[in-house]
C-alpha positions as CSV (number, residue, x, y, z in Angstrom):
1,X,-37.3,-8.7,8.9
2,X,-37.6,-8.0,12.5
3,X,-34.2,-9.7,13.2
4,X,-32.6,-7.4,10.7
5,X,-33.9,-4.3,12.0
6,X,-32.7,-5.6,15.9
7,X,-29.4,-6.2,13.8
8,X,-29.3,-2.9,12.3
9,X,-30.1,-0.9,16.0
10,X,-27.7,-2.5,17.7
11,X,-24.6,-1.7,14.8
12,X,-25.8,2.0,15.1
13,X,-26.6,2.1,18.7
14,X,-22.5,0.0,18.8
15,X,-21.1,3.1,16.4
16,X,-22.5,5.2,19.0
17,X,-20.9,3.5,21.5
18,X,-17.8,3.1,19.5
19,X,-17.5,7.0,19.0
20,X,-17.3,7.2,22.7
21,X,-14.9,4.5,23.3
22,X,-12.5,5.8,20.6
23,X,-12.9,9.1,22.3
24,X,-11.7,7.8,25.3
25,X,-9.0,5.8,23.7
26,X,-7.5,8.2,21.1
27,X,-7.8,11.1,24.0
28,X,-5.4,9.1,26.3
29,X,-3.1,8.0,23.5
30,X,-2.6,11.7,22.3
31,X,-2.0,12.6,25.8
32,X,0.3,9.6,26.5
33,X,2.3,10.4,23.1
34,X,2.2,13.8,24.2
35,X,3.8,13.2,26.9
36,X,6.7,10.9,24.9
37,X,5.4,7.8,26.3
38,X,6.2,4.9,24.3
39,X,3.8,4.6,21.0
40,X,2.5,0.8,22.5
41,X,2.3,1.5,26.2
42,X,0.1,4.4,25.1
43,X,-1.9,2.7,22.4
44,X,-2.6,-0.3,25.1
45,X,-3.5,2.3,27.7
46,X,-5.7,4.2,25.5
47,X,-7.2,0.5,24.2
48,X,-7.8,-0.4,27.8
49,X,-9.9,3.3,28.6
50,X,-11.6,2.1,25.5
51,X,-12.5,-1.4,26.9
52,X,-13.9,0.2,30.0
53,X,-16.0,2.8,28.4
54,X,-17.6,0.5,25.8
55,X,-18.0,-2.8,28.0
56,X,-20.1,-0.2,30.2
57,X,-22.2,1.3,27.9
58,X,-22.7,-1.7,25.2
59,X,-24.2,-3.8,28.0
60,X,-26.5,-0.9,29.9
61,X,-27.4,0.7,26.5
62,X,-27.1,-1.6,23.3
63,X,-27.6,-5.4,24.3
64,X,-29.5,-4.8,27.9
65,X,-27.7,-7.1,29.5
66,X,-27.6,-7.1,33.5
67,X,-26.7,-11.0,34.3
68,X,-23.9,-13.0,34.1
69,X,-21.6,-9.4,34.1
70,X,-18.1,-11.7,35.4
71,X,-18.9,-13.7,31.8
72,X,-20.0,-11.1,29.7
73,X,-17.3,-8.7,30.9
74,X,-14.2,-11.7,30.6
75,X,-15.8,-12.3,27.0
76,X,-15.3,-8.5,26.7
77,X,-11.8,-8.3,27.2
78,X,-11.0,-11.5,25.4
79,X,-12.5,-9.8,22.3
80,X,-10.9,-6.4,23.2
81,X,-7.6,-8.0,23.9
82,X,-7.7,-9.9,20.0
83,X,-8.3,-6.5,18.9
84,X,-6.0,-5.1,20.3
85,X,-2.8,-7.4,19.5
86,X,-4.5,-6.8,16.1
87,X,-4.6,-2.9,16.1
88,X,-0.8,-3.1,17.7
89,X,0.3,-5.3,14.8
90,X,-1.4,-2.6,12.3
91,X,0.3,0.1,13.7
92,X,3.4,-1.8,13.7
93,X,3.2,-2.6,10.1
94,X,1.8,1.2,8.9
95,X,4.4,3.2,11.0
96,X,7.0,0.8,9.9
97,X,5.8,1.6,6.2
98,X,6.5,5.6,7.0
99,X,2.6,5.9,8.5
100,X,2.0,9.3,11.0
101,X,1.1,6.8,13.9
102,X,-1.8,9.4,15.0
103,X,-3.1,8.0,11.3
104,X,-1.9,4.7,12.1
105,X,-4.0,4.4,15.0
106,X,-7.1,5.2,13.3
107,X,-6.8,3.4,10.5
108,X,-5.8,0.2,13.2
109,X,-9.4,1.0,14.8
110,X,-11.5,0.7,12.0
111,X,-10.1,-2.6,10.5
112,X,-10.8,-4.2,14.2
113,X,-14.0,-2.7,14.5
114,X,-16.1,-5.1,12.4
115,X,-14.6,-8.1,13.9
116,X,-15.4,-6.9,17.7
117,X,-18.7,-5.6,16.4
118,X,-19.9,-9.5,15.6
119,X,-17.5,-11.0,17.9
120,X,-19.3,-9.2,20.9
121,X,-22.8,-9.3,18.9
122,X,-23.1,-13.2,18.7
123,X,-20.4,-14.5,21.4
124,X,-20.2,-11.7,24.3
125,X,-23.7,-10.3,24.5
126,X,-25.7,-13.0,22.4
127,X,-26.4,-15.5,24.9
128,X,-28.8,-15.9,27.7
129,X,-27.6,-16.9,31.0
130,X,-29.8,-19.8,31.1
131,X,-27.5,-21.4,28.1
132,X,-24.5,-21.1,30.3
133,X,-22.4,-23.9,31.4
């Protein structure tokens, strides 16, 4: 039970987080776009605000992590970075299929968002830098 309820703080204390990160990201994007840069260079841009913001704040605030930061943080990116070939090929396929990309995009962020969530949960944050190699 207690595992659970650790489980369940760190989801809601990572939507938290999320909310900021997509802040950052969607902020940038809209700017970007705004600006007529191209719809990828500004959804990679906005991603990588996101990264920053989120690695930052997920490892002070939600897993309490201080060691091994050059790990953690290339963990990070390599999660970030699957997510966000996979949010690029979503947009892709929902603006080719006559999507608003400002819809596309946050429809792209929340099917990646359960796969960084545990990705990050069990792989990035969940190990103790005893157990490294």
């Amino acid at each position: 039970m207690l595992q659970l309820r650790i489980h369940m703080r760190r989801f809601a204390v990572y939507c938290i987080v999320g909310a900021c990160a997509f802040a950052a990201d969607y902020s940038l994007f809209l700017v970007l776009l705004d600006r007529q840069t191209n719809l990828y260079v500004a959804n990679i841009a906005g991603i990588a605000a996101g990264i920053i913001v989120s690695f930052t704040l997920n490892r002070k605030y939600n897993f309490r992590k201080t060691d091994a930061v050059a790990v953690r943080a290339t963990r990070f990116v390599i999660v970030a970075g699957t997510g966000m070939g996979l949010s690029s090929f979503f947009i892709m396929l929902l603006v080719l299929s006559g999507l608003d990309p400002r819809l596309a995009k946050i429809i792209s962020m929340g099917a990646v968002f359960a796969f960084q969530f545990l990705a990050n949960s069990f792989w990035t944050f969940g190990f103790e830098k005893r157990t490294l190699p």
